[in-house]
Structure formats: structure tokens, C-alpha cells
C-alpha positions as CSV (number, residue, x, y, z in Angstrom):
1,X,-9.1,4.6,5.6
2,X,-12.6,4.3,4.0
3,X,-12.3,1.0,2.2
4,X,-15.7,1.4,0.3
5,X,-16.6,0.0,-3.1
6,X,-15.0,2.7,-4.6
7,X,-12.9,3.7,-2.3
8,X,-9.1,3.4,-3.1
9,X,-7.6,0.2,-1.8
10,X,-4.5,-0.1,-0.1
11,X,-0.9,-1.8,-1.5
12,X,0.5,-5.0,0.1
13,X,3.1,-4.9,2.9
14,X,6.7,-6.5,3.9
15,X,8.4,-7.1,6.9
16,X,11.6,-9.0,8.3
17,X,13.5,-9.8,11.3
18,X,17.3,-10.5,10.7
19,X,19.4,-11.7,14.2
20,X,22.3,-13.8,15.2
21,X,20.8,-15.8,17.8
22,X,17.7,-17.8,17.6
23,X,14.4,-16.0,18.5
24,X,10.9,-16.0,18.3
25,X,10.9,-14.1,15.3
26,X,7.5,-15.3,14.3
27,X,5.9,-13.5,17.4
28,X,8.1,-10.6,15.7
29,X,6.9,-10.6,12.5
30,X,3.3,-11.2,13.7
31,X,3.5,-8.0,15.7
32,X,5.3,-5.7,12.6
33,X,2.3,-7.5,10.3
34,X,-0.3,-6.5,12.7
35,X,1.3,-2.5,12.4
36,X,1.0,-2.7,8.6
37,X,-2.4,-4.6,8.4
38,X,-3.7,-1.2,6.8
39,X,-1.7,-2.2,4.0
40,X,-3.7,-5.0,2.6
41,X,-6.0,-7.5,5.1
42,X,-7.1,-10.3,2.1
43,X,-4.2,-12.4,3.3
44,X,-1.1,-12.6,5.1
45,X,1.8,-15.4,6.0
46,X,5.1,-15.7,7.5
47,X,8.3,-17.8,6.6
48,X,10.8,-18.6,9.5
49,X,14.7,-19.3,8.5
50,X,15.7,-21.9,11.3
51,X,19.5,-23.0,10.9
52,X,19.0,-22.8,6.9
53,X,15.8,-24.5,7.1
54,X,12.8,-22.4,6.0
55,X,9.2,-23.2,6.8
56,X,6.2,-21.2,6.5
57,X,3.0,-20.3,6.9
58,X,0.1,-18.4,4.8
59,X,-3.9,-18.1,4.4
60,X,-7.0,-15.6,3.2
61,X,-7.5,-13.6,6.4
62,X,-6.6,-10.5,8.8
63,X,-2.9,-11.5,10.7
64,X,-5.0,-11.9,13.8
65,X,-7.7,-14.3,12.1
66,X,-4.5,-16.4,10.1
67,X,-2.0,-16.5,12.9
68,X,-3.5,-17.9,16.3
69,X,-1.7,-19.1,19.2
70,X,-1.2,-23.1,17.9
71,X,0.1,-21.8,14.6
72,X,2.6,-19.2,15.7
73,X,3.5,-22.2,18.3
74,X,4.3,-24.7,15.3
75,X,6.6,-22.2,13.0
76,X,9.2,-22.4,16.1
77,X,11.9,-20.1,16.5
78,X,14.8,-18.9,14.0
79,X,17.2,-16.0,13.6
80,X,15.6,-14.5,10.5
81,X,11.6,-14.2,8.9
82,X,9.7,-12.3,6.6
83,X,6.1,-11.5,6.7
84,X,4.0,-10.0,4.2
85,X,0.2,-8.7,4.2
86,X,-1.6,-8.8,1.1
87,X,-3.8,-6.3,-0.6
88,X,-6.3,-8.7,-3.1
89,X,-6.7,-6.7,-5.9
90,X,-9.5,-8.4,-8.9
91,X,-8.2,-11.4,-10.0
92,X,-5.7,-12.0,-7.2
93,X,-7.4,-12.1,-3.6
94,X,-6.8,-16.4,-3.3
95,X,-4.6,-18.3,-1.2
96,X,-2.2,-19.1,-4.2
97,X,-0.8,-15.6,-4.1
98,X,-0.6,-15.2,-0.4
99,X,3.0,-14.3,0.0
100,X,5.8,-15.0,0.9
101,X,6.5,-16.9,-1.6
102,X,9.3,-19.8,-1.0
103,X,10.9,-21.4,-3.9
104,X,13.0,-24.3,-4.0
105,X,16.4,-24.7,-6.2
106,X,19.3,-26.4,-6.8
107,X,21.5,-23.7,-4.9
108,X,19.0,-23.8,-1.8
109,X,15.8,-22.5,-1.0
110,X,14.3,-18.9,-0.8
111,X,11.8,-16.8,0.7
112,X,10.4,-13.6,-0.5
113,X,8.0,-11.2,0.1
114,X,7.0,-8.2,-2.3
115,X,4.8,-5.3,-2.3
116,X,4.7,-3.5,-6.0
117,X,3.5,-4.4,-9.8
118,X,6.1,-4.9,-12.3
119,X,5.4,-3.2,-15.7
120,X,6.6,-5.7,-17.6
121,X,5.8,-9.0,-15.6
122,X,3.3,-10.4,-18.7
123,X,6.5,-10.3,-20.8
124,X,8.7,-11.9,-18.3
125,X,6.1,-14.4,-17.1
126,X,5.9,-15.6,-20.5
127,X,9.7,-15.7,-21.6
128,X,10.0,-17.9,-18.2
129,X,7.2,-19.8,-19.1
130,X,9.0,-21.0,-22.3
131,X,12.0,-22.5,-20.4
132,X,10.1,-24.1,-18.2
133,X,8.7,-22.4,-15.3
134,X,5.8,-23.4,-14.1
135,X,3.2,-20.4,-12.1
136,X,1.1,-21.4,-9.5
137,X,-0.8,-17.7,-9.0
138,X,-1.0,-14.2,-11.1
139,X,1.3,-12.9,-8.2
140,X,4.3,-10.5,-9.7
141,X,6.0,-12.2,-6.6
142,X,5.9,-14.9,-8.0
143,X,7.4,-13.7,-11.4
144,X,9.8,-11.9,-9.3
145,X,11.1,-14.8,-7.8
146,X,11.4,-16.7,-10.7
147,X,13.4,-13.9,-12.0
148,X,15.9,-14.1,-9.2
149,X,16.3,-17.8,-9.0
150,X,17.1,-18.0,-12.3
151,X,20.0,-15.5,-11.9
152,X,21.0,-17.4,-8.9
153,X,21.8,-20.1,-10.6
154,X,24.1,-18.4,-12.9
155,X,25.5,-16.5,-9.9
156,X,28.0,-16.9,-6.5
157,X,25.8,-15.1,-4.2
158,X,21.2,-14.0,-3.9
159,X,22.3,-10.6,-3.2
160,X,24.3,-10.9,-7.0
161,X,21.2,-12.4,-8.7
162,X,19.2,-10.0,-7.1
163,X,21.3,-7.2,-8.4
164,X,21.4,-8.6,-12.1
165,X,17.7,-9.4,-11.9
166,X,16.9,-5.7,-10.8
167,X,18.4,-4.9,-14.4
168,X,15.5,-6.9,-15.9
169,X,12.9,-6.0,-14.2
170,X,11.1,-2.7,-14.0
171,X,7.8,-1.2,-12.2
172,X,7.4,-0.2,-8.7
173,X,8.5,-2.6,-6.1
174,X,10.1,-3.1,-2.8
175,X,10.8,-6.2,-1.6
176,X,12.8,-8.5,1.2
177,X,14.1,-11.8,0.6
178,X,15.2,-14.7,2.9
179,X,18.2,-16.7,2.0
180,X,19.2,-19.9,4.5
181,X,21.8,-17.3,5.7
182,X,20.8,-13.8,4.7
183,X,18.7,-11.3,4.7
184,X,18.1,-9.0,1.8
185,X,15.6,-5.7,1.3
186,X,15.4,-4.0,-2.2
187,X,13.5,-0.9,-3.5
188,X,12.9,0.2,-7.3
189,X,15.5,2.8,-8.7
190,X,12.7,5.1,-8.7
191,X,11.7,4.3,-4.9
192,X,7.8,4.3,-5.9
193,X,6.9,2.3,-2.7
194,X,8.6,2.9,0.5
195,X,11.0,0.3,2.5
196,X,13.2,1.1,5.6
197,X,15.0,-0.8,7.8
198,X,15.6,0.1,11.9
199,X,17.3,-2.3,15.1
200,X,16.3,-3.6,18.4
201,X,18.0,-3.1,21.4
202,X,19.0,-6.8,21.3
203,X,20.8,-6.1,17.6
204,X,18.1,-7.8,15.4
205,X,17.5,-5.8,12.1
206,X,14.0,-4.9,11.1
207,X,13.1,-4.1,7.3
208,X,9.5,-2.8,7.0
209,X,7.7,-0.5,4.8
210,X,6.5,1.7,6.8
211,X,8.4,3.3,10.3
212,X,5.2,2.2,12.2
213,X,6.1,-1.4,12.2
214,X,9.1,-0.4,14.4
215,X,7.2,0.7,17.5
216,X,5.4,-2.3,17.5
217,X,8.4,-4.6,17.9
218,X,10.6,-2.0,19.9
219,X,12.5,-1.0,17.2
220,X,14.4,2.1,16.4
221,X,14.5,3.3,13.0
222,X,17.7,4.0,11.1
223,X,16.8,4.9,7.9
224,X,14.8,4.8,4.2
225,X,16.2,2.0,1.7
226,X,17.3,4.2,-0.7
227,X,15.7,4.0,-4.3
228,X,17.6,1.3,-6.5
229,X,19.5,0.4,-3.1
230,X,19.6,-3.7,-2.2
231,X,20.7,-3.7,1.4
232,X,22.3,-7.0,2.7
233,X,21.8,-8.7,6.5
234,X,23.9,-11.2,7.3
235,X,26.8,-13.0,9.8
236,X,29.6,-10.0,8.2
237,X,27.1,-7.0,9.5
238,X,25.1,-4.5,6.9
239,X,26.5,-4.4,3.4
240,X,25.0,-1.2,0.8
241,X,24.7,-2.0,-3.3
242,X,23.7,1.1,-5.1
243,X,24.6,-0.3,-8.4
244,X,21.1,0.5,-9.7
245,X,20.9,4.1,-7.2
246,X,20.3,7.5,-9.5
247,X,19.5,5.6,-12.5
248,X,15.9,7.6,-12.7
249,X,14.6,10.6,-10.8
250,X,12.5,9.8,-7.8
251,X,9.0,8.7,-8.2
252,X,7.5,7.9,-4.5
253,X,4.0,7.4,-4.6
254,X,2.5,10.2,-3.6
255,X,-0.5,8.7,-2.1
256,X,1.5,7.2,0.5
257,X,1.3,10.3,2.1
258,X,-2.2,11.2,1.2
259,X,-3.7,7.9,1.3
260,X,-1.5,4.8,2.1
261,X,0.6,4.8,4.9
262,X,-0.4,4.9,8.4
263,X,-0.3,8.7,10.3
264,X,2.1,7.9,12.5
265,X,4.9,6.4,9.7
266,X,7.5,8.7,8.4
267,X,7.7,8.3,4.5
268,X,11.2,9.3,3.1
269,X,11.6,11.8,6.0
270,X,8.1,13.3,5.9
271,X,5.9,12.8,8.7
272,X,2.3,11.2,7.3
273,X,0.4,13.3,9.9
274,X,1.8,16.6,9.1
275,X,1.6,16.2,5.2
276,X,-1.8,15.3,5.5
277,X,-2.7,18.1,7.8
278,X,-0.5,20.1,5.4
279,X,-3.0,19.0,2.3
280,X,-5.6,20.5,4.6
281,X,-4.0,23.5,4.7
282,X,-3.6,24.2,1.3
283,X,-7.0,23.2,0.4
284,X,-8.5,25.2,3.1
285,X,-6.7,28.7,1.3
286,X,-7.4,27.0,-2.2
287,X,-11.2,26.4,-1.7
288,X,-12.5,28.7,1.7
289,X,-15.9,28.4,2.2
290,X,-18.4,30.2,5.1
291,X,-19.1,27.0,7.2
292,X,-19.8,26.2,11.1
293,X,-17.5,22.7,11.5
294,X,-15.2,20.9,9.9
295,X,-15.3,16.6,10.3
296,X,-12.9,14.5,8.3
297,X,-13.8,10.8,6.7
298,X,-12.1,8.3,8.6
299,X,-9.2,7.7,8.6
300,X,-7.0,9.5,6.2
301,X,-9.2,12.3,5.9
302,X,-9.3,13.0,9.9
303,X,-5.2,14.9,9.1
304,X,-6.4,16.8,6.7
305,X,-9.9,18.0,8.6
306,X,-7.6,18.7,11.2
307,X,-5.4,21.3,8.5
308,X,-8.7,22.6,7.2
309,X,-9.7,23.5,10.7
310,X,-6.6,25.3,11.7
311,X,-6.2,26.9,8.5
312,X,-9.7,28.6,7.5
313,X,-10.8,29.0,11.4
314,X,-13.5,26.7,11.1
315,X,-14.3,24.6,13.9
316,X,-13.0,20.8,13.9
317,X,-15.6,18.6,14.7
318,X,-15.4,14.6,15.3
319,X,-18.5,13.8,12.3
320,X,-18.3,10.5,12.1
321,X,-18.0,6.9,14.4
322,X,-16.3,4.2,11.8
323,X,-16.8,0.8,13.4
324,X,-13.7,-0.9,13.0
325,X,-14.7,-4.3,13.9
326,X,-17.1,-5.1,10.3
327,X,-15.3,-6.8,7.6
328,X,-15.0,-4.6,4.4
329,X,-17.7,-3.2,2.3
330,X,-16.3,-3.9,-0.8
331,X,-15.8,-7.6,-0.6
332,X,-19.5,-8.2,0.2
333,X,-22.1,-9.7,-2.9
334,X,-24.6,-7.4,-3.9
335,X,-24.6,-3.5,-4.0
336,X,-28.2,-3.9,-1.3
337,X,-25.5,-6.1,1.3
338,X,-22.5,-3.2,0.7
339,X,-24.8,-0.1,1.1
340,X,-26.4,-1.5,4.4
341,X,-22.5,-2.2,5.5
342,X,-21.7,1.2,4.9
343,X,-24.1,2.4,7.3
344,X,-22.8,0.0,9.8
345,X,-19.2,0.9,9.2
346,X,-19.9,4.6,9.3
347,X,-22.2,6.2,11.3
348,X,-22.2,10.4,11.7
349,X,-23.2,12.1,14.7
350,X,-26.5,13.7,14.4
351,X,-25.2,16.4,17.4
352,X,-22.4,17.8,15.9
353,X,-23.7,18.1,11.7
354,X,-27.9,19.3,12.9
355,X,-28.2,22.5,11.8
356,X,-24.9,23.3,10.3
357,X,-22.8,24.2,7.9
358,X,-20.8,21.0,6.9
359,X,-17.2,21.2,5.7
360,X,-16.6,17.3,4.4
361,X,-12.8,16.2,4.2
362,X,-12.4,13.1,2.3
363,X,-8.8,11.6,1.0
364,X,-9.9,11.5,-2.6
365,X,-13.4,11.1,-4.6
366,X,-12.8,7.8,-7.0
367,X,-16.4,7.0,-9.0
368,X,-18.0,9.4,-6.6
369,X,-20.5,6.9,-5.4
370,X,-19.3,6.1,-2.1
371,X,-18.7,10.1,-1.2
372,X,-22.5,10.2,-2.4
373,X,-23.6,8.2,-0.2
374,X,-21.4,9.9,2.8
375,X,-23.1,13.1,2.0
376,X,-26.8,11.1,1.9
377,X,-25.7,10.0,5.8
378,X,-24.9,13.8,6.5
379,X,-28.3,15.1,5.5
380,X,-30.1,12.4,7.2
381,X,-28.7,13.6,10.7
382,X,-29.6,16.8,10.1
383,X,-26.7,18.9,7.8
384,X,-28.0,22.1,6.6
385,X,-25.2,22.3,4.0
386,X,-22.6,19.6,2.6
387,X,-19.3,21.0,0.8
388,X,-17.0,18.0,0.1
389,X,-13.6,19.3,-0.1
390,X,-10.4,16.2,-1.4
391,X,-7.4,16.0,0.1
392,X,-6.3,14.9,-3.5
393,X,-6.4,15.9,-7.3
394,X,-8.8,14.6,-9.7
395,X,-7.9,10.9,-10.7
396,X,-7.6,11.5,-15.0
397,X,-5.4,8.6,-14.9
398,X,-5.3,4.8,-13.6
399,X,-2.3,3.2,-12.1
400,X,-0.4,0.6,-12.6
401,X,2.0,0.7,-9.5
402,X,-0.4,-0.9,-7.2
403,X,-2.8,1.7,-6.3
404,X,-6.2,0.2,-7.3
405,X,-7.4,3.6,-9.0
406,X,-9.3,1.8,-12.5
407,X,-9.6,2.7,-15.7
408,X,-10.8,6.3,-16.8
409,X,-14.4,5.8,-18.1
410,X,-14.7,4.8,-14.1
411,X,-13.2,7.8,-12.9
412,X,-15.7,10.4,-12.1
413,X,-13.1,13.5,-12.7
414,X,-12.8,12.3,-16.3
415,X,-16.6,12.7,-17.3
416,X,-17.9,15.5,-15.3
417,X,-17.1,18.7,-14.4
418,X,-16.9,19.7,-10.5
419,X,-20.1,21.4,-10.9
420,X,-21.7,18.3,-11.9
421,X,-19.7,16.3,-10.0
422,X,-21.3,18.5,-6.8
423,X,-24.7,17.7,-8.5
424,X,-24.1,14.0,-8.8
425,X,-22.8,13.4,-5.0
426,X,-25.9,16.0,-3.7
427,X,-23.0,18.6,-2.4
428,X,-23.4,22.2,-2.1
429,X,-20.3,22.2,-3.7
430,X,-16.6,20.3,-4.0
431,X,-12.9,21.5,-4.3
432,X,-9.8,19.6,-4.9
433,X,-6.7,20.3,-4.0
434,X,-4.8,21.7,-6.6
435,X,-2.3,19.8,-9.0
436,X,0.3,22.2,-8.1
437,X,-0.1,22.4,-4.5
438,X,0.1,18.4,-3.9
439,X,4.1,17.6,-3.7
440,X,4.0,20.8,-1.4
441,X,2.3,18.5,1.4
442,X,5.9,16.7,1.9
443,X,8.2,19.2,0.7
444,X,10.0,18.8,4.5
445,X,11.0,14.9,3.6
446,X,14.1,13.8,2.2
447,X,12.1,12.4,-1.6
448,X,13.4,14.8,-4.2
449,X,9.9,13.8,-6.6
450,X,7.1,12.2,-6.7
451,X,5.0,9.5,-9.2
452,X,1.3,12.2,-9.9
453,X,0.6,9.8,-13.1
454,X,-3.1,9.4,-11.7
455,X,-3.2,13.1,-11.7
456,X,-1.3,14.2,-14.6
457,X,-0.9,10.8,-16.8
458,X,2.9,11.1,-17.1
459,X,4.3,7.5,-16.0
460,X,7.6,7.1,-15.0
461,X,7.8,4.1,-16.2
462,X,6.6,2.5,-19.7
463,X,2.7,1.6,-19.2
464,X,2.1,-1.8,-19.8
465,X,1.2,-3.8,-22.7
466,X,-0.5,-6.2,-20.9
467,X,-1.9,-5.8,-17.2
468,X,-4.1,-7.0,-14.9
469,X,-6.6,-4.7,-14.8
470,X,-7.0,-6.1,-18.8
471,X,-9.4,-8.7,-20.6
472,X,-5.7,-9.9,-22.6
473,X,-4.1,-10.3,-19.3
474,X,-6.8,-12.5,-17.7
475,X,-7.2,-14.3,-21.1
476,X,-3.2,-15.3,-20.6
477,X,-3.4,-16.4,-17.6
478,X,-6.7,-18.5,-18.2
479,X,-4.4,-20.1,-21.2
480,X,-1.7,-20.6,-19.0
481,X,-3.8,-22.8,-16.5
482,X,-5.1,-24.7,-19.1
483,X,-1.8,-25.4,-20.8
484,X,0.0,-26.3,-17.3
């Protein structure tokens, strides 16, 4: 993935370990984190459940960076742990909403880890902030698990107060949550992130979001959490709740497929790989074009290059070296300090663009500045003609599911037409894939719909009153710190 100024930036990531016996789960989890860094790399943690006692770890960093040999030493052994990476999006990128979160009760102590934005957390946040509740971050985790505990208290069972606080909360979400004796995963009745659980050989239980993190821990996968499903680990085996199943149609994320999740995932059935390459495809009979190679933008666009290629005829060529080992462009002061970086991180080869006929695949154009300065790197080595083709729509619409697409007088397809937007990023010219062709690219997966508010502006959900991509929502928060 290009992770560019603006560049879309990737959601968070869970993952757990349930077993009978007592493991190293945290080398576990550190493994099925390391298989969904691609998911968020601002921060990560784990939290270990060792005979009912939970203890964690958490800190700003990569898993790799976060987790060395001493720490992973010091969290012990257990039979259960979550993990979590963490996508920082403005506002939230500190150590205080690092997840998992643990909160302590009077029924016991619990762990959880969450990827997702509820709609309506500002409203909860605050009603919980009138009894009492005190927030430590901006983290919808952390609203989340406020939510839950206070059910739990009420209740005879977390899975229970899960269930009832699932009826007050709504947005796109899927989470896991430790207990001192269970184990619990839980998607949104919509499923508009992904969450699927698979065993080892030895019988452990893994929840993660995407299939990836299985191969990494030896892992067979056994199937999608369902949308609205809570699924329960414990001593008595796998229990199902689909109290809050078919409530709404389907909504997964679509970008998962063209964006989000790693190529060699499955998403709800649907193979990353081929629905990219499929996007390719289509956009290849949508928008041909007399060209001598086609190169992809690493990473997501590489699947879809590949489509294009077999599609139109055109040649596929390997454009571009992405040097995986710089930190990201985005994060770094000054716009002088992130336009050397992106030379750094991406470099093309002069030998295969000289002279030819360029056929640019990129995952989606955003502002357009970043894809203008991709093209600016295919001229200098020698292209005789640039035509950027997107594996996705125009954005007219931000999200509020977790997708960091902003506001629409920052979205480039909401000002200009494609001619000028051609004109602006110095391409010969620029084609999108069409609105009706994108839930064709996993039409072989088992999702029944798809969430294309960024493409259409029909949520599935309400849109929020107050978010935090708003002035009112950091103006909250600011109160609430000053207030606590």
C-alpha cells in the first residue's frame, strides 16, 4: 500500500488466541499482529489472560519495534490473549489509545480490542460521562468498553452485556474481548469490517480480521464471523449468538478488497488477489488505451496491474522499487521532508518506463497530489506517455467507518472533472473504474452487499452528529480534559 500524505490509510486490526492449556500465546499474538501490521503500524499491544489474571502490554511503534525479546519474555504464558494494531488517524495517534484496552470492575476485569468507529460514540461518551465515567483517550474502544461494563454489571454473563450493549451501539465495528475465562469476537449487524476465526492443530482458537493472520500462527481457517454474530470461546467449546444477525443488509467495506486487506486474505469468501486483479479487468475493457506496459503502484495496485495486463494485452511490467524499510511519508513535518521521502520510498525503473507508453495502476486517487507526484517520477526516468488508470471510483463522499477518506472540498473528484483532474496530476489521461462495475470485483464471495458511501454518499448507517474528523468533536474532548 502507498501510505503517502494523501494516500488512504489503513483501519486498525484484532487478534486472539483462545486454548485450554497454558501457552505462549504472547509469541502467538505477536506473530498474527506482525500478519496484520498493514492494518495500522502507529501502535500496537497485547493483553495475556493467565489463570484469570490479565496483564498487558502497549506502546507507539511497529509490533517488531514495541514487542522485543525482554518484553514478550515478561507477559509470561496464558491460555487466552488479544492483540490489536493501531491505525492513528488525526487526533488519536498517542499511547493513550493504544489498544487493547483493559478495564477493571466490580465483576472482574476485561480486555478488549476493536477495530471500527461507532456513529454515535460522542452521544454515548457523553451520556457515560454524566454517571461518572471517566475517558482516558478519544479511542471508540474505549467508549465501547465502557458501554459493555456497564451492561455487565447489570448482567450474569460478558457475552450477555455484550449482546445488550450491541443494541446501543451502532457504526462499523468488529471486535474481540477477553474475559478472566472467555473469549468473545463480535462484528456489526452490517459486517462493515471483517472478523473470522480459524484453529491450530493443537485446538487453540484464533479470531483475526483478516485469513492472513492464520498462516502465520499455523492456523486453519474455519470461517467469517457472521455480521451481527457474537461468537463465544470458552471451557464448554464454541457457542453462536445471532440475536442481532439480519437486522440490516450487508455493508462490507468495499475497500477491503480494493484497498485494505492484505492479497493473500480471503474477505467474506472472496479472494483479495483475484478481486483486485478482477478490478483490473474491468477497468482495462472500461478505459483501453494504445500503450506498451502496464506497472502497478505498490502494493495494492500491483493485483490490479496484473488484471489490466491480462485483460487489454498490454505487457505487465514491474515500474516501480517501494523500499519497505523507511518510516511513513505521511507522519514526517514539513511537505520539503515528505516529498524527499517519497522518492526514497518509491523509486521507478528507468529500463522498463524509457521510451514508452505508460499504463499507471494506482488503488484510488484521494487529493491527487501524491499520484502527481508518481507521474513527475515516471517522466523523469524517461515515460513517453503517463495514463493513470484507478482501481476505484471517484471519492464524492468521506467516511466515517474508519477509512481515513476526508472531507469533500479535499477530495479531488468533487472539484474537477477527469479532464482536469488529468491536467492537474500531468497525465495523458485518467479513468476510474466505473460505479457500477466495483461490487462486480467480489461478486464470487459469500457478502450479499457492500458499504460504496464514499462513492455514492448513501450511508448505511446515520452520519454522525459529531465526529472526529470535526472542530465540535475536538472542542468536546478538549472540554472533557479540562473538566476531568
Amino acid at each position: 500500500m502507498t501510505t503517502f500524505s494523501d494516500k488512504l490509510h489503513e483501519e486498525c486490526g484484532v487478534f486472539g488466541v483462545f486454548g485450554h492449556e497454558t501457552t505462549d500465546v504472547a509469541s502467538t499474538v505477536y506473530y498474527g499482529l506482525f500478519a496484520l501490521q498493514h492494518r495500522g503500524q502507529e501502535g500496537c499491544g497485547i493483553a495475556i489472560n493467565d489463570d484469570g489474571v490479565i496483564s498487558s502490554y502497549k506502546d507507539i511503534g511497529l509490533v517488531n519495534d514495541v514487542f522485543k525479546h525482554d518484553v514478550l519474555s515478561k507477559l509470561g504464558h496464558g491460555n487466552m490473549a488479544i492483540g490489536h494494531v493501531l491505525y492513528g488517524s488525526p487526533g488519536n495517534n498517542d499511547r493513550s489509545n493504544v489498544q487493547p484496552m483493559v478495564v477493571n470492575h466490580v465483576k472482574g476485569r476485561m480486555a478488549i480490542s476493536s477495530n471500527g468507529t461507532l456513529v454515535n460514540s460522542a452521544e454515548i461518551r457523553e451520556e457515560l460521562e454524566l454517571e461518572g465515567c471517566i475517558f482516558h483517550s478519544t479511542s471508540d474502544a474505549e467508549v465501547l468498553s465502557y458501554a459493555i461494563t456497564k451492561e455487565r454489571i447489570k448482567c450474569s454473563s460478558i457475552e450477555e452485556a455484550i449482546n445488550r450493549a450491541m443494541d446501543r451501539i451502532e457504526g462499523a465495528y468488529a471486535f474481540v474481548v477477553m474475559s478472566p475465562s472467555k473469549m468473545i469476537a463480535a462484528r456489526d449487524p452490517r459486517g462493515i469490517h471483517p472478523l473470522c476465526y480459524g484453529q491450530t492443530e493443537d485446538g487453540r482458537y484464533i479470531v483475526a480480521s483478516e485469513s492472513c493472520a492464520f498462516d502465520a500462527v499455523s492456523a486453519k481457517f474455519i470461517r467469517d464471523v457472521k455480521p451481527g454474530e457474537i461468537v463465544v470461546f470458552s471451557e464448554d467449546g464454541v457457542k453462536s449468538i445471532t440475536d442481532h444477525c439480519g437486522k440490516f443488509d450487508n455493508a462490507l467495506c468495499i475497500f477491503e478488497h480494493i484497498y485494505i486487506a492484505r492479497p493473500d486474505s480471503k474477505v467474506d469468501g472472496c479472494s483479495v488477489h483475484h478481486a483486485r486483479a478482477r478490478a483490473g479487468e474491468l477497468l482495462a475493457k472500461a478505459h483501453p488505451v494504445d500503450a506498451d506496459i502496464v506497472i502497478g503502484v505498490p502494493d495494492s495496485g500491483l493485483d490490479a496491474a496484473i488484471g489490466y495486463a491480462r485483460a487489454s494485452g498490454i505487457p505487465y511490467g514491474i515500474g516501480f522499487i517501494k523500499n519497505k524499510y523507511i518510516g511513513r511519508t505521511f507522519i514526517s513535518p514539513g511537505q520539503a521532508s515528505r516529498e524527499d521521502k517519497v522518492k526514497i520510498k518509491l523509486n521507478p525503473i528507468a529500463e522498463v518506463v524509457k521510451g514508452k507508453r505508460v499504463v499507471m495502476i494506482d488503488d484510488s486517487i484521494v487529493r491527487g497530489t501524491t499520484c502527481a507526484r508518481i507521474v513527475h517520477l515516471i517522466r523523469e526516468a524517461g515515460a513517453k506517455e503517463v495514463h493513470v488508470r484507478s482501481s476505484a471510483p471517484p471519492f464524492i463522499s468521506p467516511c466515517y467507518y474508519g477509512v481515513d477518506i476526508d472531507s469533500k472540498d479535499k477530495l479531488i473528484a468533487c472539484k474537477h472533472t477527469i479532464p482536469e483532474i488529468a491536467k492537474i496530476i500531468d497525465a495523458d489521461s485518467v479513468g476510474y473504474l466505473p460505479y457500477e462495475d466495483v461490487t462486480k470485483i467480489a461478486e464470487a464471495g459469500d457478502c450479499k452487499g457492500f458499504c460504496l458511501a464514499c462513492f455514492d454518499g448513501k450511508y448505511p448507517t446515520k452520519i454522525p452528529s459529531c465526529d472526529r474528523k470535526s472542530k465540535k468533536f475536538e472542542q468536546k474532548i478538549d472540554k472533557s480534559k479540562k473538566e476531568n
